[in-house]
Backbone and ligand atoms as CSV (ligand in chain L), in Angstrom:
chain,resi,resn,atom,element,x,y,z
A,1,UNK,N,N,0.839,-1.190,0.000
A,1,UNK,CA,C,0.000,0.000,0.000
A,1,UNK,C,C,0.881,1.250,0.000
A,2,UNK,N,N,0.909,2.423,-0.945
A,2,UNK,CA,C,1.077,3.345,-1.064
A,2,UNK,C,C,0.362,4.648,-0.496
A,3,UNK,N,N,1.910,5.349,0.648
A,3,UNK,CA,C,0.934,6.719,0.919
A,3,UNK,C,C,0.816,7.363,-0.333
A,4,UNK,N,N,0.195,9.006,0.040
A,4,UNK,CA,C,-0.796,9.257,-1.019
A,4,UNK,C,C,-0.606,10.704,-0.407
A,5,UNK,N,N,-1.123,11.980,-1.163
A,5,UNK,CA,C,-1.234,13.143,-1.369
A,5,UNK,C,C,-2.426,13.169,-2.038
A,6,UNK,N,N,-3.303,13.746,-1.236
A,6,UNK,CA,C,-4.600,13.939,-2.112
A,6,UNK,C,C,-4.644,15.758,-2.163
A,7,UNK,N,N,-4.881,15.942,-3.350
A,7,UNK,CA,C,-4.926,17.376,-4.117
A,7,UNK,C,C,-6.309,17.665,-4.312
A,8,UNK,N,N,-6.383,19.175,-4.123
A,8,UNK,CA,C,-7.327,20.097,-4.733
A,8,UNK,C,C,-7.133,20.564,-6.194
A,9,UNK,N,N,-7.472,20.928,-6.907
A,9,UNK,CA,C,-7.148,20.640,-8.520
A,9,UNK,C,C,-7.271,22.870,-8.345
A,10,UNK,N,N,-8.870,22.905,-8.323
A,10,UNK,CA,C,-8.865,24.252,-9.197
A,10,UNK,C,C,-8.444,25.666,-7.545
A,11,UNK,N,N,-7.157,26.241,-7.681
A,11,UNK,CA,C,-6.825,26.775,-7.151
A,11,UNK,C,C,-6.265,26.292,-6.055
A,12,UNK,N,N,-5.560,25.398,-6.245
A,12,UNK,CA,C,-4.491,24.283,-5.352
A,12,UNK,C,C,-3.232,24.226,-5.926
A,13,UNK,N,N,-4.066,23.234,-7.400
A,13,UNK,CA,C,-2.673,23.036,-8.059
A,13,UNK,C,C,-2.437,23.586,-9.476
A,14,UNK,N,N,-3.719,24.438,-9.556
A,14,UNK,CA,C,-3.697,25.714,-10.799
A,14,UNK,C,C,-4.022,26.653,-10.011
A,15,UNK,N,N,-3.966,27.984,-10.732
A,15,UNK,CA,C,-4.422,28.756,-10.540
A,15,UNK,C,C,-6.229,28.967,-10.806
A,16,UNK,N,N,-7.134,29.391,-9.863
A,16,UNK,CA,C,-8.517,29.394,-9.911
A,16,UNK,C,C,-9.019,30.021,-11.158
A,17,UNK,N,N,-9.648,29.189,-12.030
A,17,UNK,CA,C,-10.627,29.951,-13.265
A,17,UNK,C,C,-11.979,29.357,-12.814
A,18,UNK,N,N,-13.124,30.150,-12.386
A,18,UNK,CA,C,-14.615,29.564,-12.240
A,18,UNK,C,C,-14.652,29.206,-13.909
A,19,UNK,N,N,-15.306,27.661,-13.072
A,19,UNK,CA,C,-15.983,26.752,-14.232
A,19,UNK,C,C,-14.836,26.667,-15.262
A,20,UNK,N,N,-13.543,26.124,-15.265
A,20,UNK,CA,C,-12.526,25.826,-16.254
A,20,UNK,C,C,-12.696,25.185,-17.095
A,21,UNK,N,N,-13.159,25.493,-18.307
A,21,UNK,CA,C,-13.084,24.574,-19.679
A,21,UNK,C,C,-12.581,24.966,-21.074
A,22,UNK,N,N,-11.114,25.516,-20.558
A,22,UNK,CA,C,-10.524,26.196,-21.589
A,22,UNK,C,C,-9.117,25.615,-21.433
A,23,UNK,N,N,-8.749,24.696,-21.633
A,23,UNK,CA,C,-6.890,24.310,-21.616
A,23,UNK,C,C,-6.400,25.716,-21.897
A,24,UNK,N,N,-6.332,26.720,-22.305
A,24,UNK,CA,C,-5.501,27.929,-22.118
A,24,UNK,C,C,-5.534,28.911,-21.215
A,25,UNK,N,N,-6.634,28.423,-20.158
A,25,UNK,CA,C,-6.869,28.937,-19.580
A,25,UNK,C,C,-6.445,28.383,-17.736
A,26,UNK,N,N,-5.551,27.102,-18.486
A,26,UNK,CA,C,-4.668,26.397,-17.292
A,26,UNK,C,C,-3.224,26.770,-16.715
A,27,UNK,N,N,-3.349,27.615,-16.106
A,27,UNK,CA,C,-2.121,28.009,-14.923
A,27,UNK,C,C,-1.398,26.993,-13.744
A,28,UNK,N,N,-0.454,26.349,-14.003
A,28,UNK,CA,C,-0.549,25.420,-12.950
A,28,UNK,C,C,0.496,25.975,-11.970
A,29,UNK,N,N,0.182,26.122,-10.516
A,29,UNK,CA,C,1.051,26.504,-9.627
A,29,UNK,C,C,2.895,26.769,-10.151
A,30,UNK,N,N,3.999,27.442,-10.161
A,30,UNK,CA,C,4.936,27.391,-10.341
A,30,UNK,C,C,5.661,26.618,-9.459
A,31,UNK,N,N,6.386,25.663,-9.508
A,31,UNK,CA,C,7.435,24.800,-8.544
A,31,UNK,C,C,6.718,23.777,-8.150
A,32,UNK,N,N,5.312,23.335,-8.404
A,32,UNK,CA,C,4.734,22.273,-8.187
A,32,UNK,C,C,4.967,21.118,-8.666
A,33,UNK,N,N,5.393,20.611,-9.382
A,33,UNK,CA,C,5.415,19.504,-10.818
A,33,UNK,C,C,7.134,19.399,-10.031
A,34,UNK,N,N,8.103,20.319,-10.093
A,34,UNK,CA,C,9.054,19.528,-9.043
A,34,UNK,C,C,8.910,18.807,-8.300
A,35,UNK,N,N,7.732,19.386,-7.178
A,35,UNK,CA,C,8.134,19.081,-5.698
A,35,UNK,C,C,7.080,17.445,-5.620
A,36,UNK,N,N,6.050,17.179,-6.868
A,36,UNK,CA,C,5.244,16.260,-7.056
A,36,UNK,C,C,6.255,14.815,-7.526
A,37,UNK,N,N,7.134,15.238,-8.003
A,37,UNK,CA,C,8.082,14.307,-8.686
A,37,UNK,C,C,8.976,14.182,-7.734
A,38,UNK,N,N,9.286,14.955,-6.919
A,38,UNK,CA,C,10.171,14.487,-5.534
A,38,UNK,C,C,9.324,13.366,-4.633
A,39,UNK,N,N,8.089,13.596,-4.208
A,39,UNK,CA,C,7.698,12.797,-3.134
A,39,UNK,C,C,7.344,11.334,-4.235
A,40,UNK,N,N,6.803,11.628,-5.757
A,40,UNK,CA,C,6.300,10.379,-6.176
A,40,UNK,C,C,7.968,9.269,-6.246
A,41,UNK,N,N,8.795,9.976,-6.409
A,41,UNK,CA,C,10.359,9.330,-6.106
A,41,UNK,C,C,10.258,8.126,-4.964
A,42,UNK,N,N,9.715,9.344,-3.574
A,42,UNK,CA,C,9.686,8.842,-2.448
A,42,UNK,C,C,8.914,7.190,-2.412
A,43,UNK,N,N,7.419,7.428,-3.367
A,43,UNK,CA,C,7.132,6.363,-3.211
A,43,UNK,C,C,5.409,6.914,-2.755
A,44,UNK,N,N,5.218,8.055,-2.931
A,44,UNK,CA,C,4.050,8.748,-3.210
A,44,UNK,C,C,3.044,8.858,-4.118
A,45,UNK,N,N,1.730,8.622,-3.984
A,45,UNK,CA,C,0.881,8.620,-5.197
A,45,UNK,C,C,0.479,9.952,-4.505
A,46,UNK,N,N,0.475,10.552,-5.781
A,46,UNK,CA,C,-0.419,11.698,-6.306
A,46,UNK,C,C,-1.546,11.900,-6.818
A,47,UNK,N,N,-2.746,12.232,-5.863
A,47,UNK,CA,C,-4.124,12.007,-6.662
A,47,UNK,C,C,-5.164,13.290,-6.686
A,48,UNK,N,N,-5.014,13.623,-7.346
A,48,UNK,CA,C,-6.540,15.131,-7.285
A,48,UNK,C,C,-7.880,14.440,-7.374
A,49,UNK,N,N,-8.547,15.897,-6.520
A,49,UNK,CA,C,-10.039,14.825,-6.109
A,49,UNK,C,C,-10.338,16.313,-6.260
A,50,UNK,N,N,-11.591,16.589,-6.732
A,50,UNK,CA,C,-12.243,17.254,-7.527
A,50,UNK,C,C,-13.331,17.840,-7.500
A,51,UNK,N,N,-14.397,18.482,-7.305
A,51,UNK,CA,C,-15.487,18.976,-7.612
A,51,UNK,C,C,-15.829,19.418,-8.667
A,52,UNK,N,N,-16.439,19.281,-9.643
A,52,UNK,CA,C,-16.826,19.496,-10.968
A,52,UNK,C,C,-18.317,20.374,-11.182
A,53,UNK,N,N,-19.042,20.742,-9.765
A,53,UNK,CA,C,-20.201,20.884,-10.761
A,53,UNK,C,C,-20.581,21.287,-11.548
A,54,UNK,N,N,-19.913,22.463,-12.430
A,54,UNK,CA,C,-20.088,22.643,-13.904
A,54,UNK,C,C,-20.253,21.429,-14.370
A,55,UNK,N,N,-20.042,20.360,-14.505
A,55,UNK,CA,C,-20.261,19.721,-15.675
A,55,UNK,C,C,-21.911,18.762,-15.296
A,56,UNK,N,N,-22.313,19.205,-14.025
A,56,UNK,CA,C,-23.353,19.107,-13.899
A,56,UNK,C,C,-24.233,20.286,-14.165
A,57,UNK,N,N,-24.047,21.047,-14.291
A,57,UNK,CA,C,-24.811,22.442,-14.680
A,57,UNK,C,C,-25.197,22.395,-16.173
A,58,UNK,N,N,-24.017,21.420,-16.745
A,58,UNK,CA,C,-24.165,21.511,-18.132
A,58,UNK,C,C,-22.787,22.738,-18.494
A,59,UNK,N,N,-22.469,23.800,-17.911
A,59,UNK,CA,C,-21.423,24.585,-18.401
A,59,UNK,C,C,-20.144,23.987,-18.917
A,60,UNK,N,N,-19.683,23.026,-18.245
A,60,UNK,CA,C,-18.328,22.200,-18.848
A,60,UNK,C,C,-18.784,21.064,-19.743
A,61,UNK,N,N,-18.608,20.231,-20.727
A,61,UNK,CA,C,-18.353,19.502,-21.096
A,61,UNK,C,C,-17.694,18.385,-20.975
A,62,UNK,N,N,-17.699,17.214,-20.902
A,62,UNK,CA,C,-16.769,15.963,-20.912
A,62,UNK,C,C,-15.239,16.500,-21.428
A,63,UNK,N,N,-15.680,16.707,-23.007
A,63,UNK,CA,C,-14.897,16.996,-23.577
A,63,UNK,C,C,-14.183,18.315,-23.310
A,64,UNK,N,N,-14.420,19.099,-22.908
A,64,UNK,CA,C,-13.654,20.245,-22.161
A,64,UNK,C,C,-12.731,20.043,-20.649
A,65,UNK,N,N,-13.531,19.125,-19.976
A,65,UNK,CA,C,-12.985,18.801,-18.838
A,65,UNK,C,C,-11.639,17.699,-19.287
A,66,UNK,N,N,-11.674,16.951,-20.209
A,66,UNK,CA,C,-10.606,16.150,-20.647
A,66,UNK,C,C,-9.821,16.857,-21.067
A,67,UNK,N,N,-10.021,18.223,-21.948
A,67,UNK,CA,C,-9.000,18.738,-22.401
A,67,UNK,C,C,-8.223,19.650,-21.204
A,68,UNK,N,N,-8.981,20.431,-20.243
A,68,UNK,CA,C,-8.216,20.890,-19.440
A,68,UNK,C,C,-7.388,20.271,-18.290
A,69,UNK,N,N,-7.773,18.837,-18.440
A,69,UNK,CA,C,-7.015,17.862,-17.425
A,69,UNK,C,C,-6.068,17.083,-17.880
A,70,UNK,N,N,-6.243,17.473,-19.493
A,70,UNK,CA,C,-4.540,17.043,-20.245
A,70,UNK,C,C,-3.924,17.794,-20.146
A,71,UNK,N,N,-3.700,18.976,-20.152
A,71,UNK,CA,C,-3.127,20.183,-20.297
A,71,UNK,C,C,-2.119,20.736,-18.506
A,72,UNK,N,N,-3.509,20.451,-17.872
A,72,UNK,CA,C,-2.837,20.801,-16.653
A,72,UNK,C,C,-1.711,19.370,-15.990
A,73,UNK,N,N,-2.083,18.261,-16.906
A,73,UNK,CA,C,-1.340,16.859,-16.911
A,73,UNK,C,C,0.026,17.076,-17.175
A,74,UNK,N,N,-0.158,18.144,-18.589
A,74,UNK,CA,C,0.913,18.764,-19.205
A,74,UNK,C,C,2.467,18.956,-18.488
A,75,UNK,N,N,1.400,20.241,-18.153
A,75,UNK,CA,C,2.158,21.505,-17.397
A,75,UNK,C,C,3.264,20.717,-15.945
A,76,UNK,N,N,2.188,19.784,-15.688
A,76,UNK,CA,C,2.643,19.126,-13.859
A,76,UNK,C,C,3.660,17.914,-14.570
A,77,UNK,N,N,4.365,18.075,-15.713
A,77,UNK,CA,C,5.397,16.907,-16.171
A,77,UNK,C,C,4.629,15.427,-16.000
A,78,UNK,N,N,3.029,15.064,-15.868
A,78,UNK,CA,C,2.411,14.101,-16.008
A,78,UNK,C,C,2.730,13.307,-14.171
A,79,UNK,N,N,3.313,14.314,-13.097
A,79,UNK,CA,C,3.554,13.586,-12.069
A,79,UNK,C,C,2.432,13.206,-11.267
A,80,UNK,N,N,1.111,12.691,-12.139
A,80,UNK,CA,C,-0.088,12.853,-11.164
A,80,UNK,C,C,-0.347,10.999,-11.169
A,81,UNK,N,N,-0.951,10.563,-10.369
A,81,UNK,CA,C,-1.378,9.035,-10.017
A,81,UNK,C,C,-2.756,8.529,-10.663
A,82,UNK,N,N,-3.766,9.408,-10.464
A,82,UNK,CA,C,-5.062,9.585,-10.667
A,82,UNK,C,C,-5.975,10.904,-10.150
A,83,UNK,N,N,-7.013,10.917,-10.946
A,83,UNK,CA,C,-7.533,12.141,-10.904
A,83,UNK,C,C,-9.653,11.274,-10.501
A,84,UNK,N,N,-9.897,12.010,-9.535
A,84,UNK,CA,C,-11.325,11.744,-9.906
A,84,UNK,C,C,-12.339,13.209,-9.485
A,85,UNK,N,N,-13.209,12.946,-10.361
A,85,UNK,CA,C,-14.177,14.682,-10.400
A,85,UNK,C,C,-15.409,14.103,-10.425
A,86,UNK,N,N,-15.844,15.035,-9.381
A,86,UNK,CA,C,-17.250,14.629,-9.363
A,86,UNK,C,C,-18.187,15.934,-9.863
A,87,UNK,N,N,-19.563,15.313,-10.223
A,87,UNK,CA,C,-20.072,16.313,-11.284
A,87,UNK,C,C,-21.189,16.834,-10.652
A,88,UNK,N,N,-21.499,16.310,-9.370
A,88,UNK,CA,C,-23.111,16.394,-8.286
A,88,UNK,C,C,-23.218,17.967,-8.479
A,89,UNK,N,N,-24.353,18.530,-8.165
A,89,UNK,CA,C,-24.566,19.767,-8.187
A,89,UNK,C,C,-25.419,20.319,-7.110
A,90,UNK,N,N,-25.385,20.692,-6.286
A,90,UNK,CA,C,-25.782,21.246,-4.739
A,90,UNK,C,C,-26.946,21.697,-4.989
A,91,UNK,N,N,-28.495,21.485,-4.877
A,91,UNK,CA,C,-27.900,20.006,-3.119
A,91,UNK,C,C,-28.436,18.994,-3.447
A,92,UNK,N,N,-28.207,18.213,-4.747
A,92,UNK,CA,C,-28.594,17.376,-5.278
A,92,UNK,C,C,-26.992,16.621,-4.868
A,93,UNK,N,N,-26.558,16.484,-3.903
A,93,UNK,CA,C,-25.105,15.807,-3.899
A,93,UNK,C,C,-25.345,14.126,-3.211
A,94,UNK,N,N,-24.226,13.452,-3.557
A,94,UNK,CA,C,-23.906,12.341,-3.254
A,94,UNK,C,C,-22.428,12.208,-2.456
A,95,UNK,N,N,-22.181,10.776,-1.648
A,95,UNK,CA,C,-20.846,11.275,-0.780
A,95,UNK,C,C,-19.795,11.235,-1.942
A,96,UNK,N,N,-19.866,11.581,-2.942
A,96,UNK,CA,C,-18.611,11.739,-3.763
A,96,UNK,C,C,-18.321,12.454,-3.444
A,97,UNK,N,N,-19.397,13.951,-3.757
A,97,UNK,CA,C,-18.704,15.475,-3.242
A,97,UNK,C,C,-18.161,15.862,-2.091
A,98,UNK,N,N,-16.715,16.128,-2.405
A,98,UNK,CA,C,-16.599,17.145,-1.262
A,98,UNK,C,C,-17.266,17.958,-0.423
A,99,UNK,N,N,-17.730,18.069,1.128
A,99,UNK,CA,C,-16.826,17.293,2.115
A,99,UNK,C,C,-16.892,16.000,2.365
A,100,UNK,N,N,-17.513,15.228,1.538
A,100,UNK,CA,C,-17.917,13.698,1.226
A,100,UNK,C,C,-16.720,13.163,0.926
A,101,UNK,N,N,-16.197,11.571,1.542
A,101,UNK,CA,C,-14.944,10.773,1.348
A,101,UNK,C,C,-14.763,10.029,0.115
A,102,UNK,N,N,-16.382,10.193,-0.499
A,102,UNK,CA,C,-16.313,9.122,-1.852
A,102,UNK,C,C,-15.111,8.787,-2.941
A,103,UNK,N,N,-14.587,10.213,-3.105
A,103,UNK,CA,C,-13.453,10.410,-4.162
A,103,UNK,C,C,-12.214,9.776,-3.729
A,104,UNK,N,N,-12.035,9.534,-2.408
A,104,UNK,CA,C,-10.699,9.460,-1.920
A,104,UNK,C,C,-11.002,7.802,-1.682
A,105,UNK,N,N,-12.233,7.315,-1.137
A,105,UNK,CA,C,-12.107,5.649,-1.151
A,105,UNK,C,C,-12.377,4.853,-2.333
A,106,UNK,N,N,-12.503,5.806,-3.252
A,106,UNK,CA,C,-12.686,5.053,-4.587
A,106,UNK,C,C,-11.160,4.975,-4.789
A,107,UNK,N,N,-10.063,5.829,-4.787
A,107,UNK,CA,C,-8.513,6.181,-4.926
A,107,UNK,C,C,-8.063,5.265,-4.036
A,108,UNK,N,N,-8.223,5.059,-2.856
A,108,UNK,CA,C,-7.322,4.232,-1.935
A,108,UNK,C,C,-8.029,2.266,-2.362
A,109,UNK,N,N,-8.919,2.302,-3.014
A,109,UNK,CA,C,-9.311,0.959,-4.087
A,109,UNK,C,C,-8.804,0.618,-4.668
A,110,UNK,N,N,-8.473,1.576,-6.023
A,110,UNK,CA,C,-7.887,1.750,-7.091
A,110,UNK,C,C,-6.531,1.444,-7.014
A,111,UNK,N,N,-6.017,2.456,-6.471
A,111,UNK,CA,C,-4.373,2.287,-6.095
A,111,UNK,C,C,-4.093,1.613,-4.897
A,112,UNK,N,N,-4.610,1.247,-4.473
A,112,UNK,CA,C,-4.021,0.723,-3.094
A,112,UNK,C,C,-3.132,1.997,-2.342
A,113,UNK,N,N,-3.889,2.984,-1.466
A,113,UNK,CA,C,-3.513,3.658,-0.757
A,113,UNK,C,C,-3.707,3.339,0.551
A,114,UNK,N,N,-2.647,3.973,1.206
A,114,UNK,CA,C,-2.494,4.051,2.736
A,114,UNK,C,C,-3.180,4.843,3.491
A,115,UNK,N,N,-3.994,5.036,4.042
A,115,UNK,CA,C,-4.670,6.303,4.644
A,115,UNK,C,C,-3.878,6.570,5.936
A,116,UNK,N,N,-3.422,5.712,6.753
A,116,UNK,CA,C,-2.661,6.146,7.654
A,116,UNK,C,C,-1.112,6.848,7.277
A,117,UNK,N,N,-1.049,7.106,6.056
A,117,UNK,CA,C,-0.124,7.904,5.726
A,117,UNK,C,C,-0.401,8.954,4.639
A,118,UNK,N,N,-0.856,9.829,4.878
A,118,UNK,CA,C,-1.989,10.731,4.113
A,118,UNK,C,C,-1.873,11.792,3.858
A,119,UNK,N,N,-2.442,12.711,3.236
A,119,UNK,CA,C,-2.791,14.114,3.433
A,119,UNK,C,C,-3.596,14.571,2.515
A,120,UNK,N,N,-4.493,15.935,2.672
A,120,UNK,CA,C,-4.979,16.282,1.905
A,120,UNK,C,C,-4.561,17.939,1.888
A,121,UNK,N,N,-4.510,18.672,0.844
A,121,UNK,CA,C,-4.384,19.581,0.491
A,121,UNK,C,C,-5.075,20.659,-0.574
A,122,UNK,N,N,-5.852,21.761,0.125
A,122,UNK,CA,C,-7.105,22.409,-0.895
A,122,UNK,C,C,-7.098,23.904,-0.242
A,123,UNK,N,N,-8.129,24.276,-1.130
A,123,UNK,CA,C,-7.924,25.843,-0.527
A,123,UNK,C,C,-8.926,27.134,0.135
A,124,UNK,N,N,-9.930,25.114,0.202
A,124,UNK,CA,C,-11.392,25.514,1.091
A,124,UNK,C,C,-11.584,24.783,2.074
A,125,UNK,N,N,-12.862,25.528,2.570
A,125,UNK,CA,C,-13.175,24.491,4.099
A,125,UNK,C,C,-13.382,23.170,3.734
A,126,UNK,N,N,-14.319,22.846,2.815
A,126,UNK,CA,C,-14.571,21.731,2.326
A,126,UNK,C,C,-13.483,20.499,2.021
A,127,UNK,N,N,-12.251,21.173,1.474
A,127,UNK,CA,C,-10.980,20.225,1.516
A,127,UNK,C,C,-10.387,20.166,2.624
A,128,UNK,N,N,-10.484,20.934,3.588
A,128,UNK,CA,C,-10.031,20.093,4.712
A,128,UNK,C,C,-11.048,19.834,5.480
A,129,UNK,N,N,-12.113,19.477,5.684
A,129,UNK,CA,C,-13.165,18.921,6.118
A,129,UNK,C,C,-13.373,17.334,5.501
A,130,UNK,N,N,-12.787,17.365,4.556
A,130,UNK,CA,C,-12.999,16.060,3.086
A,130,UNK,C,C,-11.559,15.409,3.791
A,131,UNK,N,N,-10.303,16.175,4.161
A,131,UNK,CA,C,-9.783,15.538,4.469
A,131,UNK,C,C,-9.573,14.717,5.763
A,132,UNK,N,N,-10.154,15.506,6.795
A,132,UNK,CA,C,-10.329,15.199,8.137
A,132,UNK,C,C,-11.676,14.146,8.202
A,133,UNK,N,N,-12.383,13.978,7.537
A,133,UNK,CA,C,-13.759,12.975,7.269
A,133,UNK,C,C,-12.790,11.537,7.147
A,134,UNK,N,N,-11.687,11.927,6.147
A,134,UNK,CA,C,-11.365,10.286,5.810
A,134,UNK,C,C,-10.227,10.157,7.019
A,135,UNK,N,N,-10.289,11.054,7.778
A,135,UNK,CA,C,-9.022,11.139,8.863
A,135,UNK,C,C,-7.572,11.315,8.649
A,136,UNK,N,N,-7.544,12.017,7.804
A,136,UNK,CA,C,-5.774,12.510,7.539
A,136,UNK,C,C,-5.552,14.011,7.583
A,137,UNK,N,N,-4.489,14.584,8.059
A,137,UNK,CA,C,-4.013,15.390,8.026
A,137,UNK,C,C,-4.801,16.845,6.932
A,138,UNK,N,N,-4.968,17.796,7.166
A,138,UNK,CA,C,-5.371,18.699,5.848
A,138,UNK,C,C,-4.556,19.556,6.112
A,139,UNK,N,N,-4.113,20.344,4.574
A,139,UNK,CA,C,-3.268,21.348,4.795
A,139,UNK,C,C,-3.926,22.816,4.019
A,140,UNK,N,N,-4.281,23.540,4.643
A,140,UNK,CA,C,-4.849,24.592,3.237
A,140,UNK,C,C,-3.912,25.796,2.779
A,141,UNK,N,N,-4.282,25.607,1.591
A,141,UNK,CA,C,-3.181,27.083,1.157
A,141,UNK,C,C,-3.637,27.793,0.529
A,142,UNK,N,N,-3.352,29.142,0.879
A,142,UNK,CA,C,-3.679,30.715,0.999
A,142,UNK,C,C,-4.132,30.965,-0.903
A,143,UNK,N,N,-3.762,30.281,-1.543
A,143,UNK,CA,C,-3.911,30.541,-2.954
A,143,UNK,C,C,-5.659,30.137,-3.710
A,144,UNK,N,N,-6.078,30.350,-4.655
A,144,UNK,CA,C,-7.299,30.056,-5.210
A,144,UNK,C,C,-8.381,30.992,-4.114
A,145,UNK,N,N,-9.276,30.455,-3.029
A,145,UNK,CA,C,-10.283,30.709,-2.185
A,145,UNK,C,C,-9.911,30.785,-1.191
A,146,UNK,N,N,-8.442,30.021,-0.569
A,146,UNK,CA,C,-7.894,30.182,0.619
A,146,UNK,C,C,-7.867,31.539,1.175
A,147,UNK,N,N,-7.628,32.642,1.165
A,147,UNK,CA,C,-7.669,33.673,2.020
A,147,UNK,C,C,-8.841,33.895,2.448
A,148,UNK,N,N,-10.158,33.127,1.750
A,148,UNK,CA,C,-11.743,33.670,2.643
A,148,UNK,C,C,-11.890,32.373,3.222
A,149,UNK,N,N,-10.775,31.479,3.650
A,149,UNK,CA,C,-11.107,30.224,4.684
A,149,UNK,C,C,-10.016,30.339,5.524
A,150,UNK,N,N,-9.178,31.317,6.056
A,150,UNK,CA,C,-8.236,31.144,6.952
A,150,UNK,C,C,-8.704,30.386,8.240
A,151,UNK,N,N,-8.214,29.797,8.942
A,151,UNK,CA,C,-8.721,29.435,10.430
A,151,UNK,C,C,-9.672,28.591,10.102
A,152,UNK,N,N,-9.749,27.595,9.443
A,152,UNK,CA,C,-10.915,26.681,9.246
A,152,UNK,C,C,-10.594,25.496,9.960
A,153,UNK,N,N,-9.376,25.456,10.496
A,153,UNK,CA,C,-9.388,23.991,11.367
A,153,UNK,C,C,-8.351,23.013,10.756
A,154,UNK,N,N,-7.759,23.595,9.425
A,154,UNK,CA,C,-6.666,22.829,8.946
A,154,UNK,C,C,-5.493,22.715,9.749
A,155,UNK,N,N,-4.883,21.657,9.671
A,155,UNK,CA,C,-3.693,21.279,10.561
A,155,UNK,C,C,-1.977,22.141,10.515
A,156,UNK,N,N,-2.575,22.944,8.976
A,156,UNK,CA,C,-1.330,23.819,8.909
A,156,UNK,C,C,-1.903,24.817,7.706
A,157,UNK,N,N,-1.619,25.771,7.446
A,157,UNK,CA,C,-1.765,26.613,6.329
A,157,UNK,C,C,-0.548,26.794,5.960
A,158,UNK,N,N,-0.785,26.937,4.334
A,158,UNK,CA,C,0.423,27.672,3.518
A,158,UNK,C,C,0.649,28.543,2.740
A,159,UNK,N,N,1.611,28.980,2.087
A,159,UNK,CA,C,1.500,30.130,1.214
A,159,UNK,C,C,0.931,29.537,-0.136
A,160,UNK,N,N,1.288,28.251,-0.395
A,160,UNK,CA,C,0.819,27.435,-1.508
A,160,UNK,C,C,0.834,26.039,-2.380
A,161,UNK,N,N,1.163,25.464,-2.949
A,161,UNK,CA,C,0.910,24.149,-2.737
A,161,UNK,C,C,3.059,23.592,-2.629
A,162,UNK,N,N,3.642,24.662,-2.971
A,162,UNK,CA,C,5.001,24.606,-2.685
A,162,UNK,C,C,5.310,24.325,-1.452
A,163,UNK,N,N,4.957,25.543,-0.617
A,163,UNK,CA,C,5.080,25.000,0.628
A,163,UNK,C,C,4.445,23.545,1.288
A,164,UNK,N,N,3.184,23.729,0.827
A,164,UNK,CA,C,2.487,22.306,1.438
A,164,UNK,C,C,3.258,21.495,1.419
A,165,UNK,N,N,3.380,20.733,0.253
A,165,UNK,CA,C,4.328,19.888,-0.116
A,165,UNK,C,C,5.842,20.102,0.307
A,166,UNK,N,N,6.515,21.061,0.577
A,166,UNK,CA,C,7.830,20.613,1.091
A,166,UNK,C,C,7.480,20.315,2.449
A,167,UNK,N,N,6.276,21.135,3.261
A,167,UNK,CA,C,6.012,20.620,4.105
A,167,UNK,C,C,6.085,19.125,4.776
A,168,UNK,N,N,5.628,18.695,3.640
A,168,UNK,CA,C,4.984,17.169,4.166
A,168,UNK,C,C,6.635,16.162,3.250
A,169,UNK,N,N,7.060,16.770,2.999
A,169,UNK,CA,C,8.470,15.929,2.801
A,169,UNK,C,C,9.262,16.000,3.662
A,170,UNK,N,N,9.178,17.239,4.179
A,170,UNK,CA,C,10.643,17.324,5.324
A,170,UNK,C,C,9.304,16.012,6.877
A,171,UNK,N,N,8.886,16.802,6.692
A,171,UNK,CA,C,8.111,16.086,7.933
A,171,UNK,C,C,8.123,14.608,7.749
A,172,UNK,N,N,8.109,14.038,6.570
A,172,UNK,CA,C,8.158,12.010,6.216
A,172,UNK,C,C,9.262,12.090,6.142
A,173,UNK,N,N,10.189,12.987,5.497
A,173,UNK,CA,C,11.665,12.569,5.687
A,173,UNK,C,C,12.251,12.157,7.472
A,174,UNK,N,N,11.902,13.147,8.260
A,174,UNK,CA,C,12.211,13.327,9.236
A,174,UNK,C,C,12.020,12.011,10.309
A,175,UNK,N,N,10.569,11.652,9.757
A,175,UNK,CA,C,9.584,10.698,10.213
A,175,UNK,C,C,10.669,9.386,10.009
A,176,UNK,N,N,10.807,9.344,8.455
A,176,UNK,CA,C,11.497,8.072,8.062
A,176,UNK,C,C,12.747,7.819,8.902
A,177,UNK,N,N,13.234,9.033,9.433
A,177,UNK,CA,C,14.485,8.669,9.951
A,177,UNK,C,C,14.052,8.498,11.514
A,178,UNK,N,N,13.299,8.699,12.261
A,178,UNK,CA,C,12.942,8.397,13.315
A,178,UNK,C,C,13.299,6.695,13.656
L,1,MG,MG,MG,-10.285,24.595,-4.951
C-alpha cells in the first residue's frame, strides 16, 4: 500500500478559473510539478479529487474537462497518479462530493492507498473537512479561495501548494528517519 497526497485541482494546483473549460486557460502553480516528482520518487501517489459541478450544470463539457485535465497533466510533467471529479450539483449531492470521502475511497481501491499515511491539500473548508472525514491530516493554502477560509481547522496553512508539499516531505523525511 502506497501513501498518497490527495490534491485540490482548481486553485491548489492551478491557478482558480470559475468553471474551467478552456486548456488555455490552465495556470498550474509554479514549482509544483518539481516538488510532485520528488515525493512520487519517495514512493508517493499523487491524486486530485475534484469537484466538478459545472459539468453538472451543463457549463463544462466531458470533452472540455478532458482537455483541461490534459493540459494541466501537461504543465505538472504528467507527475499525477489519478484524478477523480465529481459532477453532483448542490444540493442534489452524493458522498462523492466534497466534504464527502467518496473520491478518496474510490482512490485508496484503485491504487491501493495508505490512509494512515496521508494528506490532503485544498484551498477551502470543504478540503479540509474532506480531508479530516477520511481522517488525515489537511493542509490549506492561501492561494485560489484560501484567504476567505483562513482558520478553518486545517492542521497547517500555507503560502501554496510549494510549501504544502515541502512541508509534508521534510516532515516524512524526518519521520522516516525516526
Ligand atoms: Mg479549490
Amino acid at each position: 500500500m502506497r501513501p498518497a497526497v490527495f490534491l485540490d485541482r482548481d486553485g491548489t494546483l492551478m491557478e482558480e478559473v470559475n468553471f474551467c473549460r478552456d486548456p488555455a486557460d490552465v495556470r498550474a502553480i509554479p514549482g509544483a510539478a518539481g516538488r510532485l516528482a520528488h515525493l512520487r520518487r519517495l514512493g508517493w501517489a499523487i491524486v486530485i479529487i475534484t469537484n466538478q459541478s459545472g459539468i453538472g450544470r451543463g457549463l463544462i463539457s466531458m470533452d472540455e474537462y478532458e482537455a483541461v485535465h490534459a493540459e494541466l497533466l501537461r504543465q505538472l510533467d504528467y507527475e499525477i497518479d489519478g484524478a477523480y471529479f465529481c459532477a453532483d450539483v448542490p444540493p442534489n449531492i452524493t458522498p462523492r462530493r466534497k466534504p464527502g470521502i467518496g473520491m478518496i475511497e474510490e482512490a485508496v481501491r484503485d491504487l491501493g492507498l495508505d490512509l494512515r499515511h496521508a494528506y490532503f491539500v485544498g484551498d477551502k473548508t470543504i478540503d479540509v473537512a474532506c480531508g479530516h472525514a477520511a481522517g488525515i491530516p489537511a493542509i490549506l493554502v492561501h492561494t485560489g479561495h484560501g484567504a476567505d477560509h483562513l482558520g478553518c481547522g486545517a492542521d497547517l496553512e500555507a503560502r501554496d501548494i510549494v510549501q504544502a508539499l515541502d512541508w509534508i516531505i521534510a516532515r516524512e523525511t524526518i519521520g522516516s528517519k525516526a
